[in-house]
C-alpha atoms as a printed R data frame, in Angstrom:
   type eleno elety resid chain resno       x       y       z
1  ATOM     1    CA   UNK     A     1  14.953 -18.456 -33.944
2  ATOM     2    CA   UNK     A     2  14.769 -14.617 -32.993
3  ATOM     3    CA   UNK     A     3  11.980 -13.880 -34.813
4  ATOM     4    CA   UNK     A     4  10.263 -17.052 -33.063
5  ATOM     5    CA   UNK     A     5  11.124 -15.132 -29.656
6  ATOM     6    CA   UNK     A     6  10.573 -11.948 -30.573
7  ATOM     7    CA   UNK     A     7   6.974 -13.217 -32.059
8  ATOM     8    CA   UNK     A     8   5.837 -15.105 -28.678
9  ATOM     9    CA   UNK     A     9   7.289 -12.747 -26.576
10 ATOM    10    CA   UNK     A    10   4.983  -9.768 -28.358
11 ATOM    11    CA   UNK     A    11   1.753 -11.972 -28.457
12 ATOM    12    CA   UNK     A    12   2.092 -12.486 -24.824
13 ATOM    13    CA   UNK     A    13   2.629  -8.681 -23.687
14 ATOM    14    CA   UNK     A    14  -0.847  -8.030 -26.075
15 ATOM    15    CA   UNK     A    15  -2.335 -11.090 -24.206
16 ATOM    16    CA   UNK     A    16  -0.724  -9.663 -20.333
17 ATOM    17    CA   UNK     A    17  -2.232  -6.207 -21.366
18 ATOM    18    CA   UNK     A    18  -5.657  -7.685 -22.500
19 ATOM    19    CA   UNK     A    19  -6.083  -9.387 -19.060
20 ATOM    20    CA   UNK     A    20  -5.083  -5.996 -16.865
21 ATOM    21    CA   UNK     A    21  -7.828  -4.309 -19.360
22 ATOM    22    CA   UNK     A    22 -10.691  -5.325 -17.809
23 ATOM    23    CA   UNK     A    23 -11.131  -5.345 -13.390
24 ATOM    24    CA   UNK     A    24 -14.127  -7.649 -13.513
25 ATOM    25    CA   UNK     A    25 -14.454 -10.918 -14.903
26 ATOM    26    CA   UNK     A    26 -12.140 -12.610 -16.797
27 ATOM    27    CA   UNK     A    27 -14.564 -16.002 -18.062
28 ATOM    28    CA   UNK     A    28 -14.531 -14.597 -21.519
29 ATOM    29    CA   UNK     A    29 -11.076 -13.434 -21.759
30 ATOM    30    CA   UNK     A    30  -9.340 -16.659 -20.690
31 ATOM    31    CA   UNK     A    31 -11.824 -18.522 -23.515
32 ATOM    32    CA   UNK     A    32 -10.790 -16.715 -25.450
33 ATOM    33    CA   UNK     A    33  -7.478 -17.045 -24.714
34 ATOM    34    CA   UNK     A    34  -7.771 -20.718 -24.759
35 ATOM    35    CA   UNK     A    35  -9.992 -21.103 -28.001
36 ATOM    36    CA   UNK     A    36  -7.390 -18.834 -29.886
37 ATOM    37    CA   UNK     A    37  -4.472 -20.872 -28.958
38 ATOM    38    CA   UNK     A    38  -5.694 -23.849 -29.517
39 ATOM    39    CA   UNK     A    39  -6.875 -22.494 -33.235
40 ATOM    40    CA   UNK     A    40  -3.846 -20.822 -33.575
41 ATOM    41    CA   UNK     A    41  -1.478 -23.675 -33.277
42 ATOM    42    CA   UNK     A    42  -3.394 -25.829 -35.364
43 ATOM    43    CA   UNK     A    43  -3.666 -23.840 -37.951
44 ATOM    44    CA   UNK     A    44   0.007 -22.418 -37.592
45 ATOM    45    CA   UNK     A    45   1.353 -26.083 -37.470
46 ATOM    46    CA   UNK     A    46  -0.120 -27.068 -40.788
47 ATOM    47    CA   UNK     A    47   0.984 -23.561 -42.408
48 ATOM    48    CA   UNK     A    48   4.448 -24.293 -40.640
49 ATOM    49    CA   UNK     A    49   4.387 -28.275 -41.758
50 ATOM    50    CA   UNK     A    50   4.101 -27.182 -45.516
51 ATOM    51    CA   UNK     A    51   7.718 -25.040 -45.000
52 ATOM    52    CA   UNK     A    52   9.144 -27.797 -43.062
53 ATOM    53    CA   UNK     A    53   8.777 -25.485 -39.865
54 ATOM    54    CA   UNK     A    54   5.710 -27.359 -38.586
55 ATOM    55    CA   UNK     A    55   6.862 -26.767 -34.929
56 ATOM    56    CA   UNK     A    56   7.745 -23.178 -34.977
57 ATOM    57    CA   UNK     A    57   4.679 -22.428 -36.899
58 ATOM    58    CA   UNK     A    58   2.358 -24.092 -34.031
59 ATOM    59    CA   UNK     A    59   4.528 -22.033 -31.509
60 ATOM    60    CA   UNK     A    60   3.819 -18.578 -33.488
61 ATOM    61    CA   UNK     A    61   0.457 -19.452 -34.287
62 ATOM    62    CA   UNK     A    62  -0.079 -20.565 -30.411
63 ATOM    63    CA   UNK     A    63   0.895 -17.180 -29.456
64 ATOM    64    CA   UNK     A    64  -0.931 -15.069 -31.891
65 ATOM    65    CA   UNK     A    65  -4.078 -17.117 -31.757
66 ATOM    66    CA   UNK     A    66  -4.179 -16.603 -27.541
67 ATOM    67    CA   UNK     A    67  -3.280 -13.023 -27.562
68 ATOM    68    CA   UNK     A    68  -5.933 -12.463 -30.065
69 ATOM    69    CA   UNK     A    69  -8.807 -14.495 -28.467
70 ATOM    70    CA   UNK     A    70  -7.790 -12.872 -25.171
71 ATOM    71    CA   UNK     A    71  -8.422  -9.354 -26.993
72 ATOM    72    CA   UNK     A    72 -11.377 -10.448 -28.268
73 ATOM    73    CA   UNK     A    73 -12.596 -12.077 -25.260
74 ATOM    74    CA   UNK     A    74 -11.628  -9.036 -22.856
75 ATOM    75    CA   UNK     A    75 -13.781  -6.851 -24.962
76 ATOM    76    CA   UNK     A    76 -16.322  -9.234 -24.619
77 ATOM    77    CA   UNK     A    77 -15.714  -9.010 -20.617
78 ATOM    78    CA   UNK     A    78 -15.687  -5.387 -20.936
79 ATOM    79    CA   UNK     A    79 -18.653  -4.789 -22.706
80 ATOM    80    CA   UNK     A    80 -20.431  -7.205 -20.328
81 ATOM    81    CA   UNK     A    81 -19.149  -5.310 -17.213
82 ATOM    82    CA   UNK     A    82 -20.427  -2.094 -18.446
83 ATOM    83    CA   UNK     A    83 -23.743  -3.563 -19.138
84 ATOM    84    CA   UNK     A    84 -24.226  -4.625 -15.488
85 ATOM    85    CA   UNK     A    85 -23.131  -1.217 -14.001
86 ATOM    86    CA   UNK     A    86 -23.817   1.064 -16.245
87 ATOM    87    CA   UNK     A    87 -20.394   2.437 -17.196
């Protein structure tokens, strides 16, 4: 159950840090965010299910999923702010 903590709590520093990345919008970084949990804890539940951890595996996969589609969308965000201004 530490790891399980220890796991979430990680995924959502990367996923707080991704969000303070970027000062203009956000649109891409919260689908991201969204699209990855989502993902994340379906595909983590059925890894989880087939170890009899079906919960804790949609938790983990929850977390890791978000914090990497807010990464990816916040890059996204960035490289669209840049475009517009020019830096």
């Amino acid at each position: 159950m530490t790891k399980l903590l220890t796991s979430i709590a990680i995924a959502a520093l990367i996923g707080l840090a991704a969000g303070c990345a970027n000062q203009g919008s956000t649109t891409n970084t919260k689908r991201g965010a969204v699209g990855g949990a989502a993902a994340g804890a379906i595909l983590g539940g059925i890894i989880g299910h087939q170890s009899g951890r079906g919960l804790e595996g949609a938790a983990i996969g929850g977390a890791v999923g978000g914090a990497g589609g807010a990464l990816v969308g916040s890059a996204e965000d960035e490289k669209a702010t840049q475009e517009e201004t020019g830096y």
